[in-house]
N, CA, C and O atoms as a GROMACS GRO file, in nm:
protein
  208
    1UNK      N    1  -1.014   0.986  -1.747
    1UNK     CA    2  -0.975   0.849  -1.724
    1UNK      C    3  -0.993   0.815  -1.576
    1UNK      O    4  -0.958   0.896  -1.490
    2UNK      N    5  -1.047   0.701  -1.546
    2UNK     CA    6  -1.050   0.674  -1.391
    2UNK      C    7  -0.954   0.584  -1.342
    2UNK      O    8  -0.901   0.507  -1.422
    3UNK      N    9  -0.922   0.580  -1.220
    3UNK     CA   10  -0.824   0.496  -1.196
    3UNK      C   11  -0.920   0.375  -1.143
    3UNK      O   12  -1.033   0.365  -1.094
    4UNK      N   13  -0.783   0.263  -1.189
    4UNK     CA   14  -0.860   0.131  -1.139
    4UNK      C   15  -0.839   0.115  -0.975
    4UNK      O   16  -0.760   0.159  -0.892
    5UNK      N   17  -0.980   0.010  -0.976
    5UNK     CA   18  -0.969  -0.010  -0.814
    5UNK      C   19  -0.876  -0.144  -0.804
    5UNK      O   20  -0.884  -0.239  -0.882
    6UNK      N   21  -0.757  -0.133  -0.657
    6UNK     CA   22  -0.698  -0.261  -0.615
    6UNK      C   23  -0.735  -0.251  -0.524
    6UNK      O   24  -0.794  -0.163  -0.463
    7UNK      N   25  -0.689  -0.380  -0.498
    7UNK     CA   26  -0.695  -0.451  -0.325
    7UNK      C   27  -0.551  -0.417  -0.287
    7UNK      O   28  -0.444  -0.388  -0.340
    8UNK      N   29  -0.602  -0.434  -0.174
    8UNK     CA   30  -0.475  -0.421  -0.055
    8UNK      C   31  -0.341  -0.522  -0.088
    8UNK      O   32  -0.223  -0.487  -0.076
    9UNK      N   33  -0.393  -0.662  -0.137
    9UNK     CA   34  -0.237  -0.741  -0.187
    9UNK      C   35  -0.206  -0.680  -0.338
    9UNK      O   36  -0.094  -0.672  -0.388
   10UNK      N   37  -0.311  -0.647  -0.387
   10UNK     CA   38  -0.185  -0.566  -0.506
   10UNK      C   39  -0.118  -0.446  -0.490
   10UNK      O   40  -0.008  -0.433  -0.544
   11UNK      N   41  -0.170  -0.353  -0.421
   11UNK     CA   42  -0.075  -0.265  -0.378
   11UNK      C   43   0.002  -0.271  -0.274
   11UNK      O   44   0.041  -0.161  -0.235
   12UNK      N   45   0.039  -0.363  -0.215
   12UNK     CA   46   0.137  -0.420  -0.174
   12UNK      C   47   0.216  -0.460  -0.244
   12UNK      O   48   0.325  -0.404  -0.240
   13UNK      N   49   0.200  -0.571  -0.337
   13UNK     CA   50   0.316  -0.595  -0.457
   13UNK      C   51   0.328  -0.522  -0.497
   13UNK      O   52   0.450  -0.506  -0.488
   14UNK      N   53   0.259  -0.378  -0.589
   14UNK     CA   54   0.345  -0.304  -0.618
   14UNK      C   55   0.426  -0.248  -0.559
   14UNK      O   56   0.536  -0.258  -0.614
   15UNK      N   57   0.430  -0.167  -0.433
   15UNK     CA   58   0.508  -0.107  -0.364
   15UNK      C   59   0.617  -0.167  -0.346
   15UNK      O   60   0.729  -0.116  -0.343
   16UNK      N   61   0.590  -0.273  -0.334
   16UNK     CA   62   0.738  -0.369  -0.274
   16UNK      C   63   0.815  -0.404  -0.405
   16UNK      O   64   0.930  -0.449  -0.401
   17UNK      N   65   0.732  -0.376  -0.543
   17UNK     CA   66   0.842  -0.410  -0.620
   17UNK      C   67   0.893  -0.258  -0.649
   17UNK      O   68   1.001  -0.261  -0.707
   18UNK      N   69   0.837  -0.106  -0.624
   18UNK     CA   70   0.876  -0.047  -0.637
   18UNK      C   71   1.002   0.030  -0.533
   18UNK      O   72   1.053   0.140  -0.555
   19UNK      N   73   1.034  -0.067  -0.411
   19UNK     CA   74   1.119  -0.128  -0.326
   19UNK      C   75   1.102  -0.036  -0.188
   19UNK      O   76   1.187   0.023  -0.120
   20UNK      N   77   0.967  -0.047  -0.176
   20UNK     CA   78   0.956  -0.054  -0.033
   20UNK      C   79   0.922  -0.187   0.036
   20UNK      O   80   0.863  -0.293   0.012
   21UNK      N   81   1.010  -0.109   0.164
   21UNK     CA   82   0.936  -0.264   0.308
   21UNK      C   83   0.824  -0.250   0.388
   21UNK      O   84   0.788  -0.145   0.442
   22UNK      N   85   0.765  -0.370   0.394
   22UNK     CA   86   0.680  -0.353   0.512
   22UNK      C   87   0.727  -0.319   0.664
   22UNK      O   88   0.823  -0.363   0.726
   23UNK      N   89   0.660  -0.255   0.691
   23UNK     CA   90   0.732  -0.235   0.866
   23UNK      C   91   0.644  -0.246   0.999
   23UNK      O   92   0.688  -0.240   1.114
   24UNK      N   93   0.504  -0.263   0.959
   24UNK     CA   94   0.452  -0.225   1.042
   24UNK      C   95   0.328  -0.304   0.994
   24UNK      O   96   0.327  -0.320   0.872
   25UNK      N   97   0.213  -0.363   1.068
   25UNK     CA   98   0.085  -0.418   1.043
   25UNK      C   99   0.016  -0.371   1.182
   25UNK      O  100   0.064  -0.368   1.296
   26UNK      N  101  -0.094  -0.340   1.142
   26UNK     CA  102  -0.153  -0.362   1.291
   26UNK      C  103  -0.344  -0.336   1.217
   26UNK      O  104  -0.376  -0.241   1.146
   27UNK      N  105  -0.433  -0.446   1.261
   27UNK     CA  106  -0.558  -0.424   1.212
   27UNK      C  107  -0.560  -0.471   1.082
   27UNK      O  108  -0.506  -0.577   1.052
   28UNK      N  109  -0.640  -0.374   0.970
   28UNK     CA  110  -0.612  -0.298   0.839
   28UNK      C  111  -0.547  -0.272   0.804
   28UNK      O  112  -0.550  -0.270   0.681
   29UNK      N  113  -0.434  -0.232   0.865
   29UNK     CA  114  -0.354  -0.078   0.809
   29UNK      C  115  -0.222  -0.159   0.780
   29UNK      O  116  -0.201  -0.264   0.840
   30UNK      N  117  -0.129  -0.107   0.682
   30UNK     CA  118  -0.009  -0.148   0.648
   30UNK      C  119   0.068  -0.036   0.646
   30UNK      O  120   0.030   0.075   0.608
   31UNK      N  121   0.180  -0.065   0.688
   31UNK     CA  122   0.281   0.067   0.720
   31UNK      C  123   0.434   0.045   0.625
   31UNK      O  124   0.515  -0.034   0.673
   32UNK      N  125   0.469   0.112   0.494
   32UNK     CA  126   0.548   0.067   0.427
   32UNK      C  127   0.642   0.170   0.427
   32UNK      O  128   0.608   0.288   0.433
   33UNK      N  129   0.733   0.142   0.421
   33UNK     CA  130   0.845   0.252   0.406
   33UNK      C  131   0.984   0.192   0.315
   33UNK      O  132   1.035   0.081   0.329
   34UNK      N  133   1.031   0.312   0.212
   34UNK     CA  134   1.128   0.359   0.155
   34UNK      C  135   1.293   0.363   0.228
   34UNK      O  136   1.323   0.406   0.340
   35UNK      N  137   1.384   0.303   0.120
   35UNK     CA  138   1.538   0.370   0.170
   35UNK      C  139   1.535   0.492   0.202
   35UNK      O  140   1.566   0.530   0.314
   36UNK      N  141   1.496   0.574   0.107
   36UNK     CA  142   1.481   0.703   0.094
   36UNK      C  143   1.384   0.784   0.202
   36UNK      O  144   1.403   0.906   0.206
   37UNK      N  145   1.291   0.735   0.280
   37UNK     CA  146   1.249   0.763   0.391
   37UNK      C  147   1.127   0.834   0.365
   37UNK      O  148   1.106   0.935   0.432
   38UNK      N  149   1.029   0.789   0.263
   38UNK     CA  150   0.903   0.761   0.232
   38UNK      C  151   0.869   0.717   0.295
   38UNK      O  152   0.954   0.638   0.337
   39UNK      N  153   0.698   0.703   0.391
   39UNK     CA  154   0.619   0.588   0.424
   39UNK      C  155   0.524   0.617   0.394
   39UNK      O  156   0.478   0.731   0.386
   40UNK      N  157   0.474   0.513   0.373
   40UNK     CA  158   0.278   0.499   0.324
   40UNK      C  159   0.258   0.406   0.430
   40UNK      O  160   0.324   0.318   0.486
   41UNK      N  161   0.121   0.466   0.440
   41UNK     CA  162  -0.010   0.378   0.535
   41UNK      C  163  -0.146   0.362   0.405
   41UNK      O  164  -0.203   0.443   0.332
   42UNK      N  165  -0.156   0.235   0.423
   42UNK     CA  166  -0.306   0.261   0.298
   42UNK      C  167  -0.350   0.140   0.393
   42UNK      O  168  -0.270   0.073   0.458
   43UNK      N  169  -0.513   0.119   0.392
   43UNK     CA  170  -0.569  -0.025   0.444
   43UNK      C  171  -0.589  -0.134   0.334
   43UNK      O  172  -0.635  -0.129   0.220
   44UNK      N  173  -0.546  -0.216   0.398
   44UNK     CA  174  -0.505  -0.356   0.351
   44UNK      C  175  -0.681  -0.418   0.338
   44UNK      O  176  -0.714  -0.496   0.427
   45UNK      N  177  -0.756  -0.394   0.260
   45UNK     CA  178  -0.920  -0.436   0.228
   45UNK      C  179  -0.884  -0.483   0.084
   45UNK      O  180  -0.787  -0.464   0.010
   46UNK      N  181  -1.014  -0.559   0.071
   46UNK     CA  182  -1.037  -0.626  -0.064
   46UNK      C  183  -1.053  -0.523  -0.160
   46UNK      O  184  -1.031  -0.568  -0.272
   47UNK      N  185  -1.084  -0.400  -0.160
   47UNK     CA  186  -1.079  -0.286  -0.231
   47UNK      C  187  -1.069  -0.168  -0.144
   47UNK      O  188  -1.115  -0.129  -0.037
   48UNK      N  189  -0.964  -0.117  -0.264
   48UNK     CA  190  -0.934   0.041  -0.177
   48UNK      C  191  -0.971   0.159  -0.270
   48UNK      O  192  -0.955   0.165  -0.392
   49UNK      N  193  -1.016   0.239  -0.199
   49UNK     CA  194  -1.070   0.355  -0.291
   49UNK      C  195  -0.957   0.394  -0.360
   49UNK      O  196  -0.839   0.375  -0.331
   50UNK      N  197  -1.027   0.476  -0.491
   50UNK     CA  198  -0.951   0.544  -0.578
   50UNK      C  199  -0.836   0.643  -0.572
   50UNK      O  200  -0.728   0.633  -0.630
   51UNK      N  201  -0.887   0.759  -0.479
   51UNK     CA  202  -0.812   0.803  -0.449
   51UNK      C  203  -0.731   0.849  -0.314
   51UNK      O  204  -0.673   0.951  -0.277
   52UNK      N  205  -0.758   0.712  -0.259
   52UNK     CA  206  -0.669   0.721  -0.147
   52UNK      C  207  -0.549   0.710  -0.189
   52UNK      O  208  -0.455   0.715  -0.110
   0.00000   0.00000   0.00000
């Protein structure tokens, strides 16, 4: 099975409904972080690879 490709605003909504915040922008890059003290960086492009 392959995974589908998103863009940078849908994985953003997801994350944020999976209840992280944004914290950070700079460029591309989005910096999200967890209560729990998770963070992700992924780039914010019209498509993001699979398995980033």
């Amino acid at each position: 099975m392959k995974l589908p490709l998103l863009s940078g605003r849908q994985v953003l909504a997801a994350l944020t409904r999976l209840g992280f915040t944004e914290v950070h922008r700079k460029g591309s890059h989005v910096k999200m972080k967890h209560a729990d003290g998770r963070v992700i960086v992924f780039p914010f492009h019209d498509e993001i690879d699979r398995y980033t």
